[in-house]
Every structure is written in C-alpha cells, then in structure tokens.
C-alpha positions as CSV (number, residue, x, y, z in Angstrom):
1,X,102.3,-29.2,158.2
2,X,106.1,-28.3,157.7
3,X,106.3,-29.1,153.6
4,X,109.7,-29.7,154.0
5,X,109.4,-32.8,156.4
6,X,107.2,-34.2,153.8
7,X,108.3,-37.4,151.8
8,X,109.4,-35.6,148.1
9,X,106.7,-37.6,146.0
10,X,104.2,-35.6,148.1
11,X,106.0,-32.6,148.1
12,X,105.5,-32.8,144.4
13,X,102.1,-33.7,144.1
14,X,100.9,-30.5,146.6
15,X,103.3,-28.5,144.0
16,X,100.8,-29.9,141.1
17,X,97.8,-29.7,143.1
18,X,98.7,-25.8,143.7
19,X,99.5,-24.8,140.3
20,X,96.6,-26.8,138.6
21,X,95.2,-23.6,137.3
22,X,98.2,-22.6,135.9
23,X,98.8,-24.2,132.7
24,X,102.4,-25.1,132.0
25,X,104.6,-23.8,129.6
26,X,104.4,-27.2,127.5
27,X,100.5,-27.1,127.9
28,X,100.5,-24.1,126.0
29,X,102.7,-25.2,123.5
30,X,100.6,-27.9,123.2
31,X,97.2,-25.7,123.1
32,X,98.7,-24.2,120.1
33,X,99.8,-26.8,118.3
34,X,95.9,-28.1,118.9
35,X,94.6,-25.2,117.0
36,X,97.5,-25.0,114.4
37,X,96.2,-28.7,113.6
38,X,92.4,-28.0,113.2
39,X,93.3,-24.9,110.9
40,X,95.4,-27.0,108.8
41,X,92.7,-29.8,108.5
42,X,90.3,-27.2,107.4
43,X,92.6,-25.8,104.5
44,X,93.7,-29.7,104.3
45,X,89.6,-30.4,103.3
46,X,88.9,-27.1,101.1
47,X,92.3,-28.2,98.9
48,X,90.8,-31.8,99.1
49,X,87.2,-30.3,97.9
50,X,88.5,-29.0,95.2
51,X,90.1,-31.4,93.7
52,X,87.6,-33.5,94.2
53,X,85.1,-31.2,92.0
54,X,88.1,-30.6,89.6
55,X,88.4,-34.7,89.5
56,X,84.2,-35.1,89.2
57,X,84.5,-32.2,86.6
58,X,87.1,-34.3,84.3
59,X,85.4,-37.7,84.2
60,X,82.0,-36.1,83.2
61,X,84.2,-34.1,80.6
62,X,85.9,-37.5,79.2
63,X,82.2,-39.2,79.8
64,X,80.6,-36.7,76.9
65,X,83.6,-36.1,74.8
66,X,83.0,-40.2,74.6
67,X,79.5,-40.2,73.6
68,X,79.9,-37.1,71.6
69,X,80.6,-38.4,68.3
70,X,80.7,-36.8,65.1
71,X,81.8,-33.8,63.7
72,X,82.3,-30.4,65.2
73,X,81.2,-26.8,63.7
74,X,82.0,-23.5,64.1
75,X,79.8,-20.7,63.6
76,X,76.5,-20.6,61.2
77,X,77.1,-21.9,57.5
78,X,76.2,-19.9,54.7
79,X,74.2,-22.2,52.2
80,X,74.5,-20.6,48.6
81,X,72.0,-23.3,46.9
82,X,69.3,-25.1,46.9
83,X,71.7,-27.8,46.2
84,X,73.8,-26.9,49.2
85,X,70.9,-27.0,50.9
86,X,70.2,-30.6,49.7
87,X,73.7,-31.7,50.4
88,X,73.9,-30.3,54.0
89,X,71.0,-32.5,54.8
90,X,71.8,-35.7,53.2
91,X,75.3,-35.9,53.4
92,X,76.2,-35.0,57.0
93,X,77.3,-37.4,60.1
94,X,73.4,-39.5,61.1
95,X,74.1,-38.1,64.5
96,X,74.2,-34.3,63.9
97,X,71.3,-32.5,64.2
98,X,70.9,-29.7,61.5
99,X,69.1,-26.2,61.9
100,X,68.4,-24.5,58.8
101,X,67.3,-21.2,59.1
102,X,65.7,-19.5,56.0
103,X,65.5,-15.8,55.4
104,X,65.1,-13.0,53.4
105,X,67.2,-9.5,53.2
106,X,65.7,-6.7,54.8
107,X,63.0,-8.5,57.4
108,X,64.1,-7.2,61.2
109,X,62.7,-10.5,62.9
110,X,65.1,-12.4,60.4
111,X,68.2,-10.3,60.7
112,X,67.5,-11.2,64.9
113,X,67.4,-14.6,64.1
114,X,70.5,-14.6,62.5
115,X,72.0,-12.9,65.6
116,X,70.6,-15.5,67.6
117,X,71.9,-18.3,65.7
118,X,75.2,-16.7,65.9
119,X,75.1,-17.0,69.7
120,X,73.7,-20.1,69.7
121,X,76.2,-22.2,67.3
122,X,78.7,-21.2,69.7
123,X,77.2,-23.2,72.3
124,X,76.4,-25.9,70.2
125,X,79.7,-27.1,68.8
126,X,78.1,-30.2,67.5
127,X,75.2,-28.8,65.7
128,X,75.1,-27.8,62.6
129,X,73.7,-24.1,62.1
130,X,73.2,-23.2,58.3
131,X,71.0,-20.6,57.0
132,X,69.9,-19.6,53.5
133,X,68.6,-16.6,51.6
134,X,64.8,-17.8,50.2
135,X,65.8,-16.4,46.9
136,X,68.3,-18.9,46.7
137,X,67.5,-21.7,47.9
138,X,65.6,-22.5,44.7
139,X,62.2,-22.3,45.9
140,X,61.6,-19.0,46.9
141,X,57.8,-19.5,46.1
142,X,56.9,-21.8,48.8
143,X,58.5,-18.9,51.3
144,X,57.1,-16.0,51.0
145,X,57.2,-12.8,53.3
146,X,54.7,-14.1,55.9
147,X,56.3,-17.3,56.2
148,X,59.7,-16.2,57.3
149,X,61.8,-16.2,59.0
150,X,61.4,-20.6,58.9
151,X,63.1,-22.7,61.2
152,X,63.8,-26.4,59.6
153,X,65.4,-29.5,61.8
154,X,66.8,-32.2,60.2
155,X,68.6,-35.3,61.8
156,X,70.0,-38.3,59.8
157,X,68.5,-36.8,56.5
158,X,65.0,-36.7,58.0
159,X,62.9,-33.2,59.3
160,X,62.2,-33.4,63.0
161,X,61.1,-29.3,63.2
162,X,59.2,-27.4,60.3
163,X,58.5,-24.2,61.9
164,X,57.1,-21.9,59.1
165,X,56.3,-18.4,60.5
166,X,58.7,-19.1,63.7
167,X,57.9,-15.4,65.3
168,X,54.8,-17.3,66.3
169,X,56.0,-19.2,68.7
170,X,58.1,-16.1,69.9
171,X,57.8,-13.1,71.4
172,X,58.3,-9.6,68.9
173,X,61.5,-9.2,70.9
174,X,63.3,-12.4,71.5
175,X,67.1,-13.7,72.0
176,X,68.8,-16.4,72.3
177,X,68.0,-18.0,75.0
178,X,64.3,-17.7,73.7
179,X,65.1,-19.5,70.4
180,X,67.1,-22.0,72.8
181,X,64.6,-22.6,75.0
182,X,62.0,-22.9,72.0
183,X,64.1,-25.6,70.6
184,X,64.7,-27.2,73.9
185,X,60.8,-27.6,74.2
186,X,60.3,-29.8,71.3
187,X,63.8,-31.9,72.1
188,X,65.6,-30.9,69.2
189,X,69.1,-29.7,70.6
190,X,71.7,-31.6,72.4
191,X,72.6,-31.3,76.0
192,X,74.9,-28.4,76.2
193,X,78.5,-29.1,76.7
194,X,80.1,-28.3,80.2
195,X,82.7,-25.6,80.4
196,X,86.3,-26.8,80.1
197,X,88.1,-26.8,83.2
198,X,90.7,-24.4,81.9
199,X,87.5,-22.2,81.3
200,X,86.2,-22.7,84.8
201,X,89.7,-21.7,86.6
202,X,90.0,-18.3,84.4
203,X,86.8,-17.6,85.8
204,X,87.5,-18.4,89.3
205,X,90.8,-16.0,89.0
C-alpha cells in the first residue's frame, strides 16, 4: 500500500508503530530523570535517617539530664580524715551514690584499684569516687593488710556495699571494666551516661 495515499493520522501511527523500539529523544530524557529521582530519594532517606537518630539521640539526652539530679564530680577525691571521711558520707546530695575506696601505700592490688577508679569516675560523672589512706582514716586497726584494698558503698548516708578484701571477688589481674562490671552485679552504679552528640560526630569524622 502506497503510504503516501494514506489518510495522515495513519500515516503517523505506522511512523509510531515502526519506531516503537526506538525510544525517543524525550523518552530518554525522561529515563534519566527516572533514575536521577530514585538516587536523590535514597540520599533524601540516609539524610532523613540521620537526623532522625541525631533527633532520638537528643530527647534521650534531655530525658536523663532530667532525671539526673544532683551534683556532678570530677575525678576521685582524696579523703585526708576520718572526719572527711564522715562528712563525705553524711553530708552529700541523698541521691549520689558514694564509692570509698580504702588503701594502703605500697600494696600493688591497691595502687590498680586506684587506676581503676581513675577510669571509672570519668564515666561516672555523678558518682562520687573518694579514696583514703587506712592510716588516716582514723581507724587503721580495723584494716589491716589482708583486708585491703576495701571497697565501701554508701547512698543517702547508708552502706549498700562492704567489700573487705575486694581482690576476692576479682581476678589477680583486673581493670576497669572488671571493677565495673563487679559493681554493676550488686546494682550499685548508675546507668552510664550516653555520649554527647558532639562526641558522637568527632567520632564519625
């Protein structure tokens, strides 16, 4: 059949029929912006994901800066005297809990504690880590050598933890998280604080 004696709406619709392999010009253009779109929704729902955590991360921050009243402490206190030691343990906010750790120059196992303690204060900003020489604490009698290094607990003036002898309950070689996770097993320290956020973007960088 001569094409050119055709109507021209048919004309045109054997042109389309004949090329429909052929994708047009504006079909590509159109592909592409297809796929331009679905990359854009996936960086669109990584960026929303992380604000989302950053968001979640916030209110749980505000949420236990709320319930974490009382005072804040930095680093282990040196007690001096017994009656240091008496004030520490009286006088101090009802909802901080108090470790005092009691020692004695010149024992390895005490000098470790120490360290530990030393770690562990600056994870627990709102526990009070104190420690104090036996010799003056005012009654260096009651701890002797094989009772040290002693762990005490207090909490609103009352003794939660009396652990005389504490290299009992740990190994000859112990750190941190050992004494942590020592503590943690009889419920005496707080849930640990969550890393700022500013904290958690210098470590992403």
């Amino acid at each position: 059949m001569d094409k050119e004696s055709l109507p021209p709406a048919k004309r045109e619709l054997l042109r389309q029929m004949s090329s429909a392999n052929r994708p047009k010009d504006g079909d590509k253009i159109a592909e592409n912006n297809r796929k331009m779109s679905v990359q854009e929704y996936e960086m669109l729902k990584e960026e929303d994901a992380g604000c989302l955590k950053k968001y979640r991360r916030r209110c749980m921050q505000e949420m236990h800066e709320k319930l974490s009243i009382g005072p804040r402490f930095v680093g282990v206190h040196e007690l001096d005297s017994g009656d240091a030691f008496l004030e520490v343990i009286e006088k101090e906010h009802h909802s901080t809990t108090v470790v005092v750790h009691i020692y004695k120059l010149g024992i390895k196992s005490c000098e470790d504690l120490n360290q530990c303690l030393d770690c562990l204060a600056s994870e627990y900003p709102t526990v009070k880590f104190c420690r104090i020489n036996a010799e003056s604490s005012g009654a260096s009698e009651r701890f002797s050598d094989e009772v040290l290094p002693t762990l005490l607990v207090y909490k609103a003036g009352e003794l939660v933890g009396n652990f005389l002898a504490c290299m009992q309950h740990l190994n000859q070689e112990f750190f941190a998280t050992d004494v942590e996770a020592f503590l943690n097993s009889y419920g005496l320290l707080p849930e640990k604080e969550l890393p700022s956020l500013e904290d958690e973007e210098n470590d992403v960088e």
